[in-house]
C-alpha positions as CSV (number, residue, x, y, z in Angstrom):
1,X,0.0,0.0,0.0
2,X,1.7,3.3,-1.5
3,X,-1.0,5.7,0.2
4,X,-1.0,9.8,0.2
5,X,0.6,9.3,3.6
6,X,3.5,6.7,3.0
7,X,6.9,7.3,3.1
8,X,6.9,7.3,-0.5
9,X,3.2,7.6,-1.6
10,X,2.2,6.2,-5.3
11,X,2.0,8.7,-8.3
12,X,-1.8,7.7,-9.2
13,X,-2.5,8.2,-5.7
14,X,-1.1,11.8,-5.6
15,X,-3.1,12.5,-9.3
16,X,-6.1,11.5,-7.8
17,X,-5.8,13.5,-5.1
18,X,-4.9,16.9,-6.6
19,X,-5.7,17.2,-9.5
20,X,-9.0,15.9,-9.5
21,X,-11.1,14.8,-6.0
22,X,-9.4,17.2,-3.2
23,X,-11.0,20.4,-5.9
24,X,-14.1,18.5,-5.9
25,X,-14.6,18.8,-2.3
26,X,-13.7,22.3,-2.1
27,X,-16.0,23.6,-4.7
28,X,-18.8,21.0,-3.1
29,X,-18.2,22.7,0.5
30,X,-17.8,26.6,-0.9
31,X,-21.4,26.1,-3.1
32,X,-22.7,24.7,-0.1
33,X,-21.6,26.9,2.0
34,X,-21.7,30.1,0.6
35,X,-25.6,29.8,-0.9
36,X,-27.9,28.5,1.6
37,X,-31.0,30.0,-0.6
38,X,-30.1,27.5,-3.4
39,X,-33.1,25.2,-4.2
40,X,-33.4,21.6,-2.2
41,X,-32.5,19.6,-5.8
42,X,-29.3,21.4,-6.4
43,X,-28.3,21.2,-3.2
44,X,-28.9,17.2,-3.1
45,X,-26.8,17.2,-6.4
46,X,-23.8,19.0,-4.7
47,X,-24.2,16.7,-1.6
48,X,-24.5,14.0,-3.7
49,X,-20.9,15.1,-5.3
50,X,-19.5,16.1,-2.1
51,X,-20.4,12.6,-1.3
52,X,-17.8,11.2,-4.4
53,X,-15.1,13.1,-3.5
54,X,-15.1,12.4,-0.5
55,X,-15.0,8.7,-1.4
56,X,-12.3,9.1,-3.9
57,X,-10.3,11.2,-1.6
58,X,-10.4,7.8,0.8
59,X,-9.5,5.9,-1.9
60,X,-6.2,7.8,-2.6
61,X,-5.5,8.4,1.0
62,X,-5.4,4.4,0.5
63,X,-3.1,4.2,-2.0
64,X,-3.0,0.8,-4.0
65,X,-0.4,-1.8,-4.4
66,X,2.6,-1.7,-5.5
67,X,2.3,-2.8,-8.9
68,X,0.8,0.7,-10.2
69,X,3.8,2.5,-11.0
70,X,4.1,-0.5,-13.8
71,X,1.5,1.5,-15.1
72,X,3.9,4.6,-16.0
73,X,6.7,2.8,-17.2
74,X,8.0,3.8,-21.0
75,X,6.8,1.9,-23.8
76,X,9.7,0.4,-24.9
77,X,11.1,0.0,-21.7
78,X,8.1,-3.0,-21.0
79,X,8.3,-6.8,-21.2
80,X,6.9,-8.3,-24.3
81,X,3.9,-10.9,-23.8
């Protein structure tokens, strides 16, 4: 396990993480947070995103195994099958 906070985390874990879910709960919270006349649907649809990123934010605090750096290796530089 290669989590966000290993020793040496993963690269797909710190991807995830910032570039995509860690923003997603930010603008979930600040819309939430800053509009609290917004009607009950939209703010179930935000939840419901606030929800995701939280999930995915678990999921790279978790890391995954050791394997998934195979993933980023060169072209050329892989066995053949």
């Amino acid at each position: 396990m290669r989590g966000i906070f290993s020793s040496r985390p993963g690269q797909s874990a710190i991807r995830v993480l910032v570039g995509t879910h860690l923003l997603l709960l930010i603008q979930a919270g600040l819309v939430l947070w800053s509009a609290p006349a917004i009607p009950g649907e939209l703010r179930f649809i935000v939840a419901i995103t606030a929800i995701l990123g939280l999930s995915a934010f678990i999921a790279a605090v978790h890391g995954g195994t050791i394997d998934d750096g195979q993933v980023w290796t060169p072209r050329r530089g892989r066995p053949r099958s």
